[in-house]
Backbone as XML, in Angstrom:
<?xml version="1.0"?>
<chain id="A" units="angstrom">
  <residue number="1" name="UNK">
    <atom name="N" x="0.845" y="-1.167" z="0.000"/>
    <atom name="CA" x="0.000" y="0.000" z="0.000"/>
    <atom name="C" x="0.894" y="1.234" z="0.000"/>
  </residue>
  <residue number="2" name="UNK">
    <atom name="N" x="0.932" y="2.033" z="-0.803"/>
    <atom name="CA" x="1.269" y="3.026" z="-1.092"/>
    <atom name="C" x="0.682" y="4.282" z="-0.733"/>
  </residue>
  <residue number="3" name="UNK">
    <atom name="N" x="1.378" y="5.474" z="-0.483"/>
    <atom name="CA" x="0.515" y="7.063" z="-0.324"/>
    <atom name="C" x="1.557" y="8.192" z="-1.251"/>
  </residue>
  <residue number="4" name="UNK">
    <atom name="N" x="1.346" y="7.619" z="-2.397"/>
    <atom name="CA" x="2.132" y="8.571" z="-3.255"/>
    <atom name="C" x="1.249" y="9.618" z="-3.346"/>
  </residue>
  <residue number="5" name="UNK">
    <atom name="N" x="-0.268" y="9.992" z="-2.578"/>
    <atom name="CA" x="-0.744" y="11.209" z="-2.757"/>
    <atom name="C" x="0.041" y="12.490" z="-1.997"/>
  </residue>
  <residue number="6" name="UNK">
    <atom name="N" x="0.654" y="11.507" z="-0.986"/>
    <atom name="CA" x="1.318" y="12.581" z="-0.072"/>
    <atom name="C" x="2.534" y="13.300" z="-0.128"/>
  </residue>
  <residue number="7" name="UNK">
    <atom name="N" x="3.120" y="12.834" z="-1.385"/>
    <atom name="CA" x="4.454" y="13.104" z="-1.931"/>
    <atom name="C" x="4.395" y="14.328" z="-2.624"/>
  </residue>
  <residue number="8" name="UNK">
    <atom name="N" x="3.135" y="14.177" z="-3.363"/>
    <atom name="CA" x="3.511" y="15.617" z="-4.302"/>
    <atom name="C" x="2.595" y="16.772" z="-3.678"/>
  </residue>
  <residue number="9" name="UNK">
    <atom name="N" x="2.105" y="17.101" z="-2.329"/>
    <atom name="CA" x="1.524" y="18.083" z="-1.816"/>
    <atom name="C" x="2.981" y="19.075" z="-1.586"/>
  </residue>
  <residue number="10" name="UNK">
    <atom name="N" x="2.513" y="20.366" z="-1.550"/>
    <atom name="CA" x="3.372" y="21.734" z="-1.267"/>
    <atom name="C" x="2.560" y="22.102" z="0.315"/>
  </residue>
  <residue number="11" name="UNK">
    <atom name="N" x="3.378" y="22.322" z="0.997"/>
    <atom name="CA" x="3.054" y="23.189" z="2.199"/>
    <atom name="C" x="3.039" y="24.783" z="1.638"/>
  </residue>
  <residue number="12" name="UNK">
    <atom name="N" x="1.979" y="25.068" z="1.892"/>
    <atom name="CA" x="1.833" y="26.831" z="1.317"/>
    <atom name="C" x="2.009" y="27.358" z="2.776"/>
  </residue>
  <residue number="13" name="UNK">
    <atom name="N" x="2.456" y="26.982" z="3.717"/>
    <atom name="CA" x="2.506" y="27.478" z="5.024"/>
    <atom name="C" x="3.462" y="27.488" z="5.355"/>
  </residue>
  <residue number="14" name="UNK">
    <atom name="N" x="4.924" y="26.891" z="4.723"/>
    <atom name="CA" x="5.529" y="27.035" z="4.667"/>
    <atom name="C" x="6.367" y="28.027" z="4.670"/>
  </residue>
  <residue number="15" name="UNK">
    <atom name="N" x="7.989" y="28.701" z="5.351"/>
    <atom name="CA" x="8.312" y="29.833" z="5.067"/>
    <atom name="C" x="9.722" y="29.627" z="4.257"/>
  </residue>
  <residue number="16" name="UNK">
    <atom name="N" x="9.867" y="30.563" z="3.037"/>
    <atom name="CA" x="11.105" y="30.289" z="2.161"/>
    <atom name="C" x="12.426" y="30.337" z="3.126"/>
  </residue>
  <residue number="17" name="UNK">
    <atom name="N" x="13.273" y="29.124" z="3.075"/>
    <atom name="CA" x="13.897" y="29.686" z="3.913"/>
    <atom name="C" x="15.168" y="30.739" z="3.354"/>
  </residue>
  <residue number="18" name="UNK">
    <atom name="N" x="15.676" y="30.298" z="1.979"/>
    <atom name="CA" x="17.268" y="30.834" z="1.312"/>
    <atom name="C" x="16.655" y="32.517" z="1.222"/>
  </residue>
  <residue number="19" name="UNK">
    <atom name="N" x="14.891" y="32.920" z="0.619"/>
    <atom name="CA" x="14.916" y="34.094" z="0.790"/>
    <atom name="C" x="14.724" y="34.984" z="1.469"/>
  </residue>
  <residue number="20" name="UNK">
    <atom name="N" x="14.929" y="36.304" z="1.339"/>
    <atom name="CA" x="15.059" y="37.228" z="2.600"/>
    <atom name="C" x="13.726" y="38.001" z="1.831"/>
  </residue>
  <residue number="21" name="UNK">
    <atom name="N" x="12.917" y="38.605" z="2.606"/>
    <atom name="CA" x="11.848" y="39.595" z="2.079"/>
    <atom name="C" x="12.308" y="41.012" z="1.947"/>
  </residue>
  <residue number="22" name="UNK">
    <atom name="N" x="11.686" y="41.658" z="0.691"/>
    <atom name="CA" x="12.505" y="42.562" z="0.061"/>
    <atom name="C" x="11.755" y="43.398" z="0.848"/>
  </residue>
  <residue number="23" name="UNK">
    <atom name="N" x="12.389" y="44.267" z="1.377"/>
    <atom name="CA" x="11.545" y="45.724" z="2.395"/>
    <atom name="C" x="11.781" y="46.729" z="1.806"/>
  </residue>
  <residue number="24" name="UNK">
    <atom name="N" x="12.511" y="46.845" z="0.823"/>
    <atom name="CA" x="12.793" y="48.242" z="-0.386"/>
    <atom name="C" x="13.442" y="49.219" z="0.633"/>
  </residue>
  <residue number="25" name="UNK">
    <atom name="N" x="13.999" y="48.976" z="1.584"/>
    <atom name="CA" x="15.034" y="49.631" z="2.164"/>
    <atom name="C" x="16.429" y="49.922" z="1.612"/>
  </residue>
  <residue number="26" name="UNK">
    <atom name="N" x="17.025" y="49.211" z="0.447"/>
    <atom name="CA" x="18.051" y="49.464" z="0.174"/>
    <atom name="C" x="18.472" y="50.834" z="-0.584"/>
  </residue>
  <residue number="27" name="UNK">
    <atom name="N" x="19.423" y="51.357" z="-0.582"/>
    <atom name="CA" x="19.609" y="53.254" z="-1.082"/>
    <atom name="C" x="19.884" y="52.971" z="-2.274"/>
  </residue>
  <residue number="28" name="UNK">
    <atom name="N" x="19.194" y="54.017" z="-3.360"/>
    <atom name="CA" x="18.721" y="54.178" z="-4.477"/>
    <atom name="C" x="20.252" y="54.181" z="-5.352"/>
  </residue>
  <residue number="29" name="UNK">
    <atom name="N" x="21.296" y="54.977" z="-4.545"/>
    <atom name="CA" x="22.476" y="55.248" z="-5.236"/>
    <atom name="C" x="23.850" y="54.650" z="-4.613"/>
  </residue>
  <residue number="30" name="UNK">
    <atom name="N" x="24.366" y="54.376" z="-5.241"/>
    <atom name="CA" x="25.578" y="53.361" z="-5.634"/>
    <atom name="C" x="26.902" y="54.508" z="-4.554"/>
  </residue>
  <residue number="31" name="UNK">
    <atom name="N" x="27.594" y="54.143" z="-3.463"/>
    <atom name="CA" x="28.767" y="54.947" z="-2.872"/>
    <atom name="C" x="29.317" y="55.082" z="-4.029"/>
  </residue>
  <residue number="32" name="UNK">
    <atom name="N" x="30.463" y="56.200" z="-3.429"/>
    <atom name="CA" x="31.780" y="56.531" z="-4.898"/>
    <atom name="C" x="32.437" y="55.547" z="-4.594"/>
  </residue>
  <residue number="33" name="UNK">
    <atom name="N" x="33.149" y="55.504" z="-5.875"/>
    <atom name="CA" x="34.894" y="54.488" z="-5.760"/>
    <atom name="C" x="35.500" y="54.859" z="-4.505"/>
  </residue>
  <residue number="34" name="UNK">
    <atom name="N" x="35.952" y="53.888" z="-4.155"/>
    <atom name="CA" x="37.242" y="54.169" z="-2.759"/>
    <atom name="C" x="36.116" y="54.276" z="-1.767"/>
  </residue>
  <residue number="35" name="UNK">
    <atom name="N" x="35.217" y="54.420" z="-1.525"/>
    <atom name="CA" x="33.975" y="54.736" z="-0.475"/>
    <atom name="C" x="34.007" y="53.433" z="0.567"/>
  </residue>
  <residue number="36" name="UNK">
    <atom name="N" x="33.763" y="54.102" z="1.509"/>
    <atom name="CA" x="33.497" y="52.606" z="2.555"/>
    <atom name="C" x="31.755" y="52.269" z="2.820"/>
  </residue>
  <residue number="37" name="UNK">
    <atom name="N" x="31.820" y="50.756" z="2.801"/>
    <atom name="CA" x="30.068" y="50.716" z="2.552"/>
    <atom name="C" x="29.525" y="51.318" z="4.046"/>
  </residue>
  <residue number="38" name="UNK">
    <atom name="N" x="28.345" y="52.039" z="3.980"/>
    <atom name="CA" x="27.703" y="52.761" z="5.041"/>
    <atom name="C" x="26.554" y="52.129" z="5.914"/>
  </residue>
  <residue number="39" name="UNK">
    <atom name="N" x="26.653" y="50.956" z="5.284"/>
    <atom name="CA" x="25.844" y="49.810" z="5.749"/>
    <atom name="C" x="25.936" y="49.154" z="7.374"/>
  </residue>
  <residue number="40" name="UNK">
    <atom name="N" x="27.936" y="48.766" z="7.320"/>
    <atom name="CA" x="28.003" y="48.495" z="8.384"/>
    <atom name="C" x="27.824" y="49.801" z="9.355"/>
  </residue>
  <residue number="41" name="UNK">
    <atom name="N" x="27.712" y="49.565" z="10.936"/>
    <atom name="CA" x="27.784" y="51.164" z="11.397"/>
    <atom name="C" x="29.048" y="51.133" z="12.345"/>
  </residue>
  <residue number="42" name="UNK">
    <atom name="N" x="29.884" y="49.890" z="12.544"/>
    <atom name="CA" x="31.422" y="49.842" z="13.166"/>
    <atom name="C" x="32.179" y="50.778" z="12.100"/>
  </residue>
  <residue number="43" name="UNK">
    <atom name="N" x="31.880" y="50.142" z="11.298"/>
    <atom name="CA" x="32.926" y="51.230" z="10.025"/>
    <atom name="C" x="32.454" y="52.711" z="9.829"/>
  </residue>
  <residue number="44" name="UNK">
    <atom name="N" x="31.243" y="52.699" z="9.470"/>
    <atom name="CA" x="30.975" y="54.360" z="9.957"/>
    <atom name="C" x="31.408" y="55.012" z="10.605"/>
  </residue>
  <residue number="45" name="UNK">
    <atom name="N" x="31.035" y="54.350" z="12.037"/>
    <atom name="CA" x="31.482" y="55.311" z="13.096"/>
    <atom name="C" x="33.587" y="55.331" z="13.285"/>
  </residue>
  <residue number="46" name="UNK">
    <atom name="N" x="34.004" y="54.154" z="12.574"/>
    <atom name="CA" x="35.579" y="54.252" z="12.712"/>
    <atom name="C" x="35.720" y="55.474" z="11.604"/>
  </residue>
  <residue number="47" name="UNK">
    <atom name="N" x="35.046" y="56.053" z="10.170"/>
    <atom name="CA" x="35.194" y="56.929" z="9.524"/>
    <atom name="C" x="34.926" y="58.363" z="9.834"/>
  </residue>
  <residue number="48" name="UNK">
    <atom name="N" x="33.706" y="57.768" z="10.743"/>
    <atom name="CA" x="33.609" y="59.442" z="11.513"/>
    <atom name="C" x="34.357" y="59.653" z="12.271"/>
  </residue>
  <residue number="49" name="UNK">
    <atom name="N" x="34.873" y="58.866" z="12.940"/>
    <atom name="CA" x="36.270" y="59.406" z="14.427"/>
    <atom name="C" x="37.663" y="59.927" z="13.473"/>
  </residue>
  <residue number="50" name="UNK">
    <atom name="N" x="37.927" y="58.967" z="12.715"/>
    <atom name="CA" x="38.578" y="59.435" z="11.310"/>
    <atom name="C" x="38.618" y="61.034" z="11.264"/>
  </residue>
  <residue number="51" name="UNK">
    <atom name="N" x="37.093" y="61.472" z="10.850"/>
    <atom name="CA" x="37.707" y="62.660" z="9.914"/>
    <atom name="C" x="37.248" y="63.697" z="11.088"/>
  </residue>
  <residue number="52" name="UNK">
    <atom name="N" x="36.913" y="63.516" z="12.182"/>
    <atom name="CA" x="36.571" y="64.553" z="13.489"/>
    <atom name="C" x="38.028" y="65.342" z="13.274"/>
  </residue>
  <residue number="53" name="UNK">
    <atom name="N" x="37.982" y="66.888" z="13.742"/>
    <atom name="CA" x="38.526" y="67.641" z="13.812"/>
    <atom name="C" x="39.196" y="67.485" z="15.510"/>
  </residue>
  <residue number="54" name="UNK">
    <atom name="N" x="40.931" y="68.157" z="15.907"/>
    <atom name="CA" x="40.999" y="68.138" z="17.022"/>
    <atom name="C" x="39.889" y="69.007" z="18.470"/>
  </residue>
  <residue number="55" name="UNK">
    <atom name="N" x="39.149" y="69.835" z="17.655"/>
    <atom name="CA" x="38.300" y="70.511" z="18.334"/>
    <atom name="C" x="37.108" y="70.624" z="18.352"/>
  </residue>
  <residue number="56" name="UNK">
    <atom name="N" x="36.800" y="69.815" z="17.542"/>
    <atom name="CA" x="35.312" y="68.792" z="17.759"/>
    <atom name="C" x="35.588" y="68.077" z="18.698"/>
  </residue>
  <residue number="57" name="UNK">
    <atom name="N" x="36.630" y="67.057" z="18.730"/>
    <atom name="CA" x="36.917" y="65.569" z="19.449"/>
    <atom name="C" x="36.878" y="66.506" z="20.944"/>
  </residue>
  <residue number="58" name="UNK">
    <atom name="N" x="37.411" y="67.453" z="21.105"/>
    <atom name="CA" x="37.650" y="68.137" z="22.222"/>
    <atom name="C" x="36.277" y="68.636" z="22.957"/>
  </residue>
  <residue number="59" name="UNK">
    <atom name="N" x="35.231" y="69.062" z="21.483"/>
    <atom name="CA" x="33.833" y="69.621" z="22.369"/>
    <atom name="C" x="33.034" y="68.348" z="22.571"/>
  </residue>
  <residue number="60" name="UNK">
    <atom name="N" x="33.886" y="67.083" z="21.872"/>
    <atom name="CA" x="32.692" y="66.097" z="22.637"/>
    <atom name="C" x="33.381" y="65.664" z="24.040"/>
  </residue>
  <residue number="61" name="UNK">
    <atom name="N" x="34.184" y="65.668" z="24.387"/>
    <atom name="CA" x="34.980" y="65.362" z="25.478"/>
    <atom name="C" x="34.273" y="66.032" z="26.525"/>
  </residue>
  <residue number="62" name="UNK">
    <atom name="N" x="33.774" y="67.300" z="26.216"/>
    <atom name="CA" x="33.264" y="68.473" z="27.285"/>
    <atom name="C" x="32.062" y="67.875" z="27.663"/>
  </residue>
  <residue number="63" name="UNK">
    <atom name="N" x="31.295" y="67.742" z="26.111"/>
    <atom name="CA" x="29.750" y="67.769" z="26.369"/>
    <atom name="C" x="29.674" y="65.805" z="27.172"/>
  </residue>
  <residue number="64" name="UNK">
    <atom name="N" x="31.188" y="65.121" z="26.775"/>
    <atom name="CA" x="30.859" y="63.917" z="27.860"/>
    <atom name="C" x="30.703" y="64.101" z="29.683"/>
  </residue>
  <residue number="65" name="UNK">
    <atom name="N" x="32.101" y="64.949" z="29.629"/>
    <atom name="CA" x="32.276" y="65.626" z="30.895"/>
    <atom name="C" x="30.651" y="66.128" z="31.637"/>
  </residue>
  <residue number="66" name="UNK">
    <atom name="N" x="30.556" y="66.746" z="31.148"/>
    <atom name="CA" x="28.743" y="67.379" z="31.210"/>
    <atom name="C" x="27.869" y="66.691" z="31.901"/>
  </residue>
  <residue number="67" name="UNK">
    <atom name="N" x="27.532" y="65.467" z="30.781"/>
    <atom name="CA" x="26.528" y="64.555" z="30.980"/>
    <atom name="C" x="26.915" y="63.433" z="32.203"/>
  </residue>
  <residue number="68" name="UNK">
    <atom name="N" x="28.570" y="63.330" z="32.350"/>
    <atom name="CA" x="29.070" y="62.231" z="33.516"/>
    <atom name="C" x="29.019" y="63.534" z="34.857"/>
  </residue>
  <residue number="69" name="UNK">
    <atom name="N" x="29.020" y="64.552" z="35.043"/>
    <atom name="CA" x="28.411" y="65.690" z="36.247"/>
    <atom name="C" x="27.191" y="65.698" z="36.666"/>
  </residue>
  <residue number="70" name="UNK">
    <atom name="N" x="26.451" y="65.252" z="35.220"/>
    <atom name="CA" x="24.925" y="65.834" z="35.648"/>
    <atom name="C" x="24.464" y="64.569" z="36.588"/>
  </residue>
  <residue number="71" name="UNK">
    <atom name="N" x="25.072" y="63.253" z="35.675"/>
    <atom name="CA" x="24.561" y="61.625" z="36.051"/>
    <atom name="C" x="25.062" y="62.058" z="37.807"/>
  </residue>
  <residue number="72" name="UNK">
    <atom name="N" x="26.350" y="62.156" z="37.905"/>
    <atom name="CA" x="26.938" y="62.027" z="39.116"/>
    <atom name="C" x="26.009" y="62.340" z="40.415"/>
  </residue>
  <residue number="73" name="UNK">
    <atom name="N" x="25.491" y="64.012" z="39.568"/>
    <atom name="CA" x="25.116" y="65.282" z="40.738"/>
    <atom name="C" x="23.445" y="64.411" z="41.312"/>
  </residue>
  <residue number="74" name="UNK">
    <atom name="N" x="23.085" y="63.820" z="40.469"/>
    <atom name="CA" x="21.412" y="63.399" z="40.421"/>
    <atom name="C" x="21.802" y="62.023" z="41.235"/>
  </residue>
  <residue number="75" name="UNK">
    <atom name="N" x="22.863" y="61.326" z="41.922"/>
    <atom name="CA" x="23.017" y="60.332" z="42.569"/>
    <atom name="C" x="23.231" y="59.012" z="41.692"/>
  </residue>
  <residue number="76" name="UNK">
    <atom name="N" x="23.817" y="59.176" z="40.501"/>
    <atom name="CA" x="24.359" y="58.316" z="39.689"/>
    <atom name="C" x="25.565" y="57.871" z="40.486"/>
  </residue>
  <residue number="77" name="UNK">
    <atom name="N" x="25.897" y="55.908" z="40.672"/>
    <atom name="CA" x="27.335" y="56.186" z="41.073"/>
    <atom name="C" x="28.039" y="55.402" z="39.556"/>
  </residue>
  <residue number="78" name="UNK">
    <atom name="N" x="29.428" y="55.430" z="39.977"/>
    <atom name="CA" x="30.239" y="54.661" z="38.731"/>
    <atom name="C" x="30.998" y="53.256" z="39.434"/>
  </residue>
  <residue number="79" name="UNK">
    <atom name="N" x="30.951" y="52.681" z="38.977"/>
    <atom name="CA" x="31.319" y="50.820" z="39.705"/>
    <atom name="C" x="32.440" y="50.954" z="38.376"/>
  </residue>
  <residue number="80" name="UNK">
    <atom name="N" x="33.179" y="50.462" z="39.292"/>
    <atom name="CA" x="34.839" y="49.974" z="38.700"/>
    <atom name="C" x="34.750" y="48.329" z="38.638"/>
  </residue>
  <residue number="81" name="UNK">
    <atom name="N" x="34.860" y="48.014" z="37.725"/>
    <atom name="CA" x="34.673" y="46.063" z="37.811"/>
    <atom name="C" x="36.022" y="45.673" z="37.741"/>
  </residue>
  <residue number="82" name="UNK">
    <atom name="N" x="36.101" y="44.842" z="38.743"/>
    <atom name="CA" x="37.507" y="44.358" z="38.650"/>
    <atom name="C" x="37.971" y="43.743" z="37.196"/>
  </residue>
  <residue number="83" name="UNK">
    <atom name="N" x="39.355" y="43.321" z="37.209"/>
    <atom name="CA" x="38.982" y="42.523" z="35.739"/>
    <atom name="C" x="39.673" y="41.436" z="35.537"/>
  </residue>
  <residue number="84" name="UNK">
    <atom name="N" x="39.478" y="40.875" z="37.012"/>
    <atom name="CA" x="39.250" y="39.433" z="37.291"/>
    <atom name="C" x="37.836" y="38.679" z="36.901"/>
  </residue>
  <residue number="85" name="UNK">
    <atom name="N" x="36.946" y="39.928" z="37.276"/>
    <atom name="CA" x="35.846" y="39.284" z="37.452"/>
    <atom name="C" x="35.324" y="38.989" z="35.925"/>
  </residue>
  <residue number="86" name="UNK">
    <atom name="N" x="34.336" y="37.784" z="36.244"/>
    <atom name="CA" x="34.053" y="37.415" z="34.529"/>
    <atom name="C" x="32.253" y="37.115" z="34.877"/>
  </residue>
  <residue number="87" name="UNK">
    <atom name="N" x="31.488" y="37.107" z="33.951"/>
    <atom name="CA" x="29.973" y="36.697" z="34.324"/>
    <atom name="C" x="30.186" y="35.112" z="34.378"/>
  </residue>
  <residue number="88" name="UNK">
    <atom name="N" x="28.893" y="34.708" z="35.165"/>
    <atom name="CA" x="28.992" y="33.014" z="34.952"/>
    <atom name="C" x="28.783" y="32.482" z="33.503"/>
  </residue>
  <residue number="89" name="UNK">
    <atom name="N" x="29.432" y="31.289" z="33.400"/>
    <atom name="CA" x="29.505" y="30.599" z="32.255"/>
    <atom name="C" x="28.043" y="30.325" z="31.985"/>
  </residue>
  <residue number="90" name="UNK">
    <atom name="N" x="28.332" y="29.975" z="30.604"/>
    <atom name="CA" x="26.620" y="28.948" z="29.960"/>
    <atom name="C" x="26.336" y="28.208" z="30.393"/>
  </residue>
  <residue number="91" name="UNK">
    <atom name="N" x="25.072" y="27.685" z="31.388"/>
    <atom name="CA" x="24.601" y="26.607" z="31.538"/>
    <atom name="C" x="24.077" y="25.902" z="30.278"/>
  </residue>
  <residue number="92" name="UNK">
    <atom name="N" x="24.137" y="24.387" z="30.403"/>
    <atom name="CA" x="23.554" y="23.714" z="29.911"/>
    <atom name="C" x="22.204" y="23.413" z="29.957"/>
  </residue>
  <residue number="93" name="UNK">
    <atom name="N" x="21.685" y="23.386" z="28.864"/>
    <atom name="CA" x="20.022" y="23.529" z="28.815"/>
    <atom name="C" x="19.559" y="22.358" z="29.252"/>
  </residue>
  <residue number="94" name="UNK">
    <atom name="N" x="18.087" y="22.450" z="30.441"/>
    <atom name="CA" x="17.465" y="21.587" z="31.057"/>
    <atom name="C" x="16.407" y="21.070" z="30.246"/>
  </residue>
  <residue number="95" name="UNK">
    <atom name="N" x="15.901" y="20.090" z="30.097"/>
    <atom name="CA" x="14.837" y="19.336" z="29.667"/>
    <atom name="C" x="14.074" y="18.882" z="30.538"/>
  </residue>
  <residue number="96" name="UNK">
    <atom name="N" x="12.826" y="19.148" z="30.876"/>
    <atom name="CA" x="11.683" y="18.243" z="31.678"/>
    <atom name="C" x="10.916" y="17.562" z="31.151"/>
  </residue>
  <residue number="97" name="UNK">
    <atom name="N" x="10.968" y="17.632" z="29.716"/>
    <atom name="CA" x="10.170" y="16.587" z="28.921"/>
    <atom name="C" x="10.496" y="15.005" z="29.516"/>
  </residue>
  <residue number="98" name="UNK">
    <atom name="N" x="8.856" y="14.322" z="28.948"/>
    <atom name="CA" x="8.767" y="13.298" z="30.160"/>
    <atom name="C" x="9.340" y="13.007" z="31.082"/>
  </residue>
  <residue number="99" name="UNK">
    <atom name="N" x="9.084" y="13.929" z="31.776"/>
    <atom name="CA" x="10.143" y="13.769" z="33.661"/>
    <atom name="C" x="9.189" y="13.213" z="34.243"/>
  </residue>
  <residue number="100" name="UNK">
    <atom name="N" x="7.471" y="13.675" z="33.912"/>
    <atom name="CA" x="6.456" y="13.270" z="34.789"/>
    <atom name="C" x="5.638" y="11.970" z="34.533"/>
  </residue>
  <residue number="101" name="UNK">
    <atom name="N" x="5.317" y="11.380" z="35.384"/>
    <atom name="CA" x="5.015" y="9.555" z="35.732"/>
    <atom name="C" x="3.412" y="10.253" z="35.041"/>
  </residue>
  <residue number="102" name="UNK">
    <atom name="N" x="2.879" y="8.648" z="33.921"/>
    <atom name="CA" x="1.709" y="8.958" z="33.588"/>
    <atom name="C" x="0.865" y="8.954" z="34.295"/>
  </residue>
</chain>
């Protein structure tokens, strides 16, 4: 006995997995030559520290200064972590499947 009916059904409920859904987010225009892609934002932001001026870098230093006074003054404290210390490791995942008597 055979069920070759069941062979050639499609799951339409299925989700594609290789494709990605197009959200038309991608930018209309192509970077210049030599350009770094703007996609990632590690590289961005390494291009913006890049081309900061010494007196920009200097007024953000202030306006950090600023914001670590204001945190302070409002009862913010600052914790120094040793750097010994490490978080606990990964536990291994528990299973309770059939643990319980029928």
């Amino acid at each position: 006995m055979s069920n070759s009916d069941f062979d050639d059904e499609f799951d339409e409920t299925a989700d594609p997995v290789d494709e990605e859904p197009d959200t038309g987010d991608e930018p209309a225009e192509a970077p210049a030559e030599g350009a770094a892609p703007a996609s990632d934002g590690a590289l961005s932001d390494v291009a913006e520290a890049e081309s900061l001026t010494v007196s920009s870098k200097e007024a953000l230093r202030r306006q950090l200064e600023e914001e670590m006074e204001r945190f302070l003054s409002r009862g913010g404290k600052i914790v120094e972590v040793p750097a010994d210390e490490t978080s606990d490791p990964p536990r291994k995942p528990v299973s309770s499947y059939g643990s319980k008597p029928i």
